[in-house]
C-alpha positions, 0 to 999 in steps of 0.5 A, spaced: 458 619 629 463 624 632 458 625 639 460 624 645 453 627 647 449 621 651 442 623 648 445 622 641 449 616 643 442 613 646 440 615 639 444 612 635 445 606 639 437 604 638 439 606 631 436 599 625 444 600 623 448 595 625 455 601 624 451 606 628 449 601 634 457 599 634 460 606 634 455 608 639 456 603 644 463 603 644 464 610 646 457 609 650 463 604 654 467 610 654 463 616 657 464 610 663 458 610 668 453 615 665 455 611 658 454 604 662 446 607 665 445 608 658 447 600 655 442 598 662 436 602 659 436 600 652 438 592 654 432 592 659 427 596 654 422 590 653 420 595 647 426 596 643 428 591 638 431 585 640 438 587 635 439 593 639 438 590 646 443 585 644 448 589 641 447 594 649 447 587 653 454 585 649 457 593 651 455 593 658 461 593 662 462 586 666 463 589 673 459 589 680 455 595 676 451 590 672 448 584 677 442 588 678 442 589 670 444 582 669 439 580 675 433 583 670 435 580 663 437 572 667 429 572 666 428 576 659 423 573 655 429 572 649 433 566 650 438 570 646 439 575 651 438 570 658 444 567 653 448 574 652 446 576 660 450 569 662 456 570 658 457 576 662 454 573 669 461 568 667 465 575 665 463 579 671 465 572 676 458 574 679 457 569 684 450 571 687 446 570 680 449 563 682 442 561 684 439 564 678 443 562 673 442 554 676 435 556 674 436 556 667 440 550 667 433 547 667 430 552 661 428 547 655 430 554 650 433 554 645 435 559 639 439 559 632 446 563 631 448 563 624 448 555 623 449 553 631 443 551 635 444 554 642 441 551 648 440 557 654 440 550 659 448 548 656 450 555 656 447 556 663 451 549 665 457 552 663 457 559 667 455 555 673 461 550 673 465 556 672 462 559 677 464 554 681 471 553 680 472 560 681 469 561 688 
């Protein structure tokens, strides 16, 4: 992919392959703003595939430009991606999802990665601790 055009990256970003989905996301963090409204758009597409919208949330930028983003995937039906939205929430040192991320500290989800079974409520626990030590 040698495009730096944001529609063709979008594009390649909702690609089924995983290298096309990598290179876009890179250079759609590259384009800077306009690249990250782009990661926004497919992380929060409820309609794209769950392997895109991970690969999107895991670009998107950790910085103040992501707490509305981050705010609407806290709540996703997906607990892989209210997992990936809290590690950047802990990235992004995002104290005012604080309350929403307390609530997942109760939410009884879990998923499998490889061989690991991840619970969104520890990995919430964990994000808030370190919330809280850095304010």
């Amino acid at each position: 992919m040698v495009t730096d055009d944001l529609g063709a990256l979008e594009a390649g970003l909702r690609s089924e392959g995983f290298l096309d989905r990598e290179v876009a996301a890179t250079k759609l963090v590259a384009a800077g703003r306009d690249g990250a409204r782009v990661l926004v758009q497919v992380a929060t597409d409820r309609g794209a595939p769950q392997a895109v919208r991970v690969t999107a949330l895991r670009h998107l930028p950790a910085d103040e430009g992501a707490t509305d983003a981050l705010r609407t995937l806290l709540g996703d039906a997906l607990p892989v991606l209210r997992v990936v939205a809290l590690d950047k929430v802990e990235q992004a040192r995002a104290a005012a999802l604080a309350p929403l991320v307390e609530a997942l500290t109760r939410d009884p989800a879990t998923f499998c990665d490889l061989d690991e079974e991840i619970s969104v409520a520890d990995v919430a626990a964990r994000v808030l601790a370190s919330l809280s030590s850095r304010e």
